[in-house]
N, C-alpha and C positions, 0 to 999 in steps of 0.2 A: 483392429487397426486403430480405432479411435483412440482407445485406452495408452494407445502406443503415444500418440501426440499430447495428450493429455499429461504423459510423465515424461517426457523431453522438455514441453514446456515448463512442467514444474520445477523439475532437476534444473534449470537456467533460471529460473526464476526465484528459487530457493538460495542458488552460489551467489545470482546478484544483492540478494536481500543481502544478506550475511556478510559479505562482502562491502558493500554500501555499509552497513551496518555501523561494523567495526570504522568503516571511516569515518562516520558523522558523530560517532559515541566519542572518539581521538576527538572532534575541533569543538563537541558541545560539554566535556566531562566534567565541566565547574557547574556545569547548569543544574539546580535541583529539580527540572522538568525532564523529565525522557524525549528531549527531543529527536532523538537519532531516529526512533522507528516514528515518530511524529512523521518528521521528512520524508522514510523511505515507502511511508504510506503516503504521505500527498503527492510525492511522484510518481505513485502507482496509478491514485487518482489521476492526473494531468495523463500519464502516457496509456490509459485505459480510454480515457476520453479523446485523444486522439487516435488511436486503433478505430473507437468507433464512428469517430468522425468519415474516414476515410473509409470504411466496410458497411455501414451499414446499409442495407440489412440485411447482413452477413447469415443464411442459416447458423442458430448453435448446435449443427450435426456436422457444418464444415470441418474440413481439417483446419485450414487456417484459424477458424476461431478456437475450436478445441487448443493447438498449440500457443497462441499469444494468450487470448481471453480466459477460458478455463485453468491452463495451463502453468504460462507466464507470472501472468498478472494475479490467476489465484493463489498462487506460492510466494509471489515477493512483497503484495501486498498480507499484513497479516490482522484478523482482527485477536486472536487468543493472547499477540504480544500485547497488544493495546491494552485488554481486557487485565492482564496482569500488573503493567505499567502502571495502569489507572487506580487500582485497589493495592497497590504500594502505596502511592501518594495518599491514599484516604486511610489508610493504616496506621500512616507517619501520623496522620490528623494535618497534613497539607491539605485542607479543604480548598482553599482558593487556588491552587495551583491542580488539586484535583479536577474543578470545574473548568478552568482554563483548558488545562491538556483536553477534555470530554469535547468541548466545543470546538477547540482548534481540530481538533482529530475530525468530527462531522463535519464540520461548516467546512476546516480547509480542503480534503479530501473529494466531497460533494463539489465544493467552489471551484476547485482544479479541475474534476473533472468536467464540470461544465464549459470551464474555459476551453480546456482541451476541445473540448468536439463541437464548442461554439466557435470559438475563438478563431478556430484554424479559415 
């Protein structure tokens, strides 16, 4: 049963990424940074850290966290896109926009999520 929420949450969290995706890739497509999954990762961040704002300390054998935390939030946030986005830019030899993206990715992501579940 576990496994079951775990792929409910992913499958919603996979159509929201993709979904977001393509919207943010449309208003940022001049940009030579990948901000789209930038964005759809520090919203994951920010709404991860408010999930845990308000649940913890949620067992992670819950359903609820299985479904949002495992789930959710492990499907829409992604690091393999990041990973690939990042080694385009240092390919191109965008070094500084390499480093920029790296740090915006950690710092904003971490930063949001702490707002998130401090914040609230």
């Amino acid at each position: 049963m576990s496994a079951l929420f775990v792929i409910v949450g992913g499958s919603i969290g996979a159509l929201c990424r993709y979904w977001l995706g393509l919207i943010f890739l449309a208003w940022t497509k001049k940009s030579k940074m990948p901000l789209s999954m930038l964005i759809v990762n520090a919203l994951g961040g920010l709404g991860l850290g408010v999930f845990y704002h308000f649940t913890f300390p949620l067992s992670s054998t819950s359903s609820l966290y299985l479904l949002v935390s495992t789930g959710f939030f492990g499907a829409f946030t992604t690091f393999s896109t990041f990973s690939v986005e990042a080694m385009d830019l240092f390919q191109k030899k965008a070094y500084s926009l390499f480093f920029i993206y790296i740090l915006l990715s950690f710092a904003g992501t971490i930063g949001l999520f702490y707002l998130g579940y401090y914040g609230m």
